[in-house]
C-alpha positions, 0 to 999 in steps of 0.5 A: 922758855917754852917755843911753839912753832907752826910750819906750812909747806907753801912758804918753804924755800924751793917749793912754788907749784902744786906738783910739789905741795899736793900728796901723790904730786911728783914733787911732793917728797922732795918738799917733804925734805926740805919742809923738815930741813926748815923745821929743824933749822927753827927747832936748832935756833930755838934750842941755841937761844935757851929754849927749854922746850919747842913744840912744833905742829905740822899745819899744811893740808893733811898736817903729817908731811913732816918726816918725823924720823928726821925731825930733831929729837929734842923738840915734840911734833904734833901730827895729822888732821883735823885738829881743833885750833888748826894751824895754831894747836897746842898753843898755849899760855906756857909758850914765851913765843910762837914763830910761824915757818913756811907761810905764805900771802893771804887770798887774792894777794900776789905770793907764792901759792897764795890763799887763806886756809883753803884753796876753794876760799876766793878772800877771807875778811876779818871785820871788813879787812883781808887776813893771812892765816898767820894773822888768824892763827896770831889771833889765837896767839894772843889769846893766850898772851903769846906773842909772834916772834918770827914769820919765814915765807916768800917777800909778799908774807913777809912785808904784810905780817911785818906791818902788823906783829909788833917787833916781828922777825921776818926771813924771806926765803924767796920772792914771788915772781907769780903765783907758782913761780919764785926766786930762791935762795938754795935750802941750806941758806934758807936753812941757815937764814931761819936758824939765825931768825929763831935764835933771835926772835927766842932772844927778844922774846920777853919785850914782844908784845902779843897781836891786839884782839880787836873788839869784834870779830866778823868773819867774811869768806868767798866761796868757789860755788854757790852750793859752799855758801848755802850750807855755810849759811846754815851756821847759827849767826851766819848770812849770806852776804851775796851768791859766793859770800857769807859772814858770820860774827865770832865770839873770839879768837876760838870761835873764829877757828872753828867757823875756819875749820867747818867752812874749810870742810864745808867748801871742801865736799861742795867742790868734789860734789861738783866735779860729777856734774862737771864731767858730763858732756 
């Protein structure tokens, strides 16, 4: 069986500020540490339970924190950004399984660092409904027949993925005591804990079902500023929903990322453009 896995920093056991989760950060190296000890604690499991290959990609921010030279040699990594599925690239219909390490609560949600791909999105909706990017990123998943078989990340992501993957594994590794503040266990038992769940959810692998597709797909996001929403408005299909807000209808899973990718870029340079206006006195 072929296993895929997607790793974000912000669900790692041990890591709960943006110190730690921003490149240059005091603590960013010491993240990269422990983000790859969970990495190979998902690639081990996999391995245990008769994997034939993993695919593992490196979906925080930048997406090449992962120090590859310690990643385990048996499995691929799929580095740097920005990639055309995002989070969930190179996933695809030869995976018997797709397990998500490191993830974190939706936008607006209580949880560790919570947010929904970009910080600069104040929620992100999906046909009216708030969404993770573990439920986007499933999305796509099931597109391709594939279902998720583990999610590791603080209690909050836990619990909401649990309610929605069918026969989902969930490793919670810290309990969120506020948005940059948790309750860890220590990186060796969190390392433990996810070798265990990879195992398991390899092993269960062929009576999980995929995420159902739903019948539509209209994609709602807040933005920080209004400049964000006006160019994001720009989309064919899309429109502005109110000052901050803009909604758009996908085709499907695909075409979902892809407004996630362009918005995400778009909010991105809307908010350095206004940090020289900001600065003024």
């Amino acid at each position: 069986m072929d296993v895929y896995i997607s790793i974000d920093m912000e669900g790692v056991a041990g890591i709960a500020t943006l110190d730690q989760i921003v490149r240059g950060g005091g603590g960013y190296t010491r993240a990269q540490e422990i983000m790859t000890g969970e990495a190979n604690a998902a690639i081990e499991g996999a391995f245990a339970a008769g994997a034939d290959s993993v695919l593992i990609n490196d979906s925080h921010g930048t997406m090449d924190n992962l120090i590859v030279q310690r990643l385990d040699p048996r499995a691929r990594v799929i580095l740097g950004s920005p990639k055309a599925q995002c989070m969930a690239h190179g996933l695809g219909a030869n995976h018997g399984v797709a397990l998500f390490i490191g993830y974190h609560a939706a936008a607006g949600a209580p949880g560790v660092l919570a947010h929904t791909f970009s910080s600069d999105f104040t929620s992100v909706r999906l046909n009216g409904k708030p969404v993770t990017e573990a439920e986007v990123n499933a999305l796509l998943a099931a597109r391709h027949g594939v279902p998720i078989g583990l999610v590791t990340g603080d209690n909050e992501v836990c619990a909401a993925t649990a309610a929605v993957f069918p026969g989902v594994i969930t490793v919670p590794v810290k309990t969120a005591e506020g948005f940059t503040a948790a309750n860890n266990v220590h990186p060796t038992v969190a390392q433990d804990l996810i070798r265990a769940g990879a195992a398991a959810a390899v092993e269960k692998a062929g009576v999980l079902e995929p995420l159902e597709l739903p019948e539509k797909f209209v994609f709602e996001v807040g933005f920080q500023i209004p400049l964000a929403a006006e160019i994001a408005a720009a989309v064919p299909g899309a429109e502005r929903v109110d000052l901050l807000t803009v909604r758009c209808e996908a085709t499907g899973p695909d075409q979902l990322m892809d407004l996630v990718n362009l918005w995400y870029t778009v909010a991105a340079h809307s908010a350095r453009s206004r940090l020289p206006m900001l600065d003024r006195r």
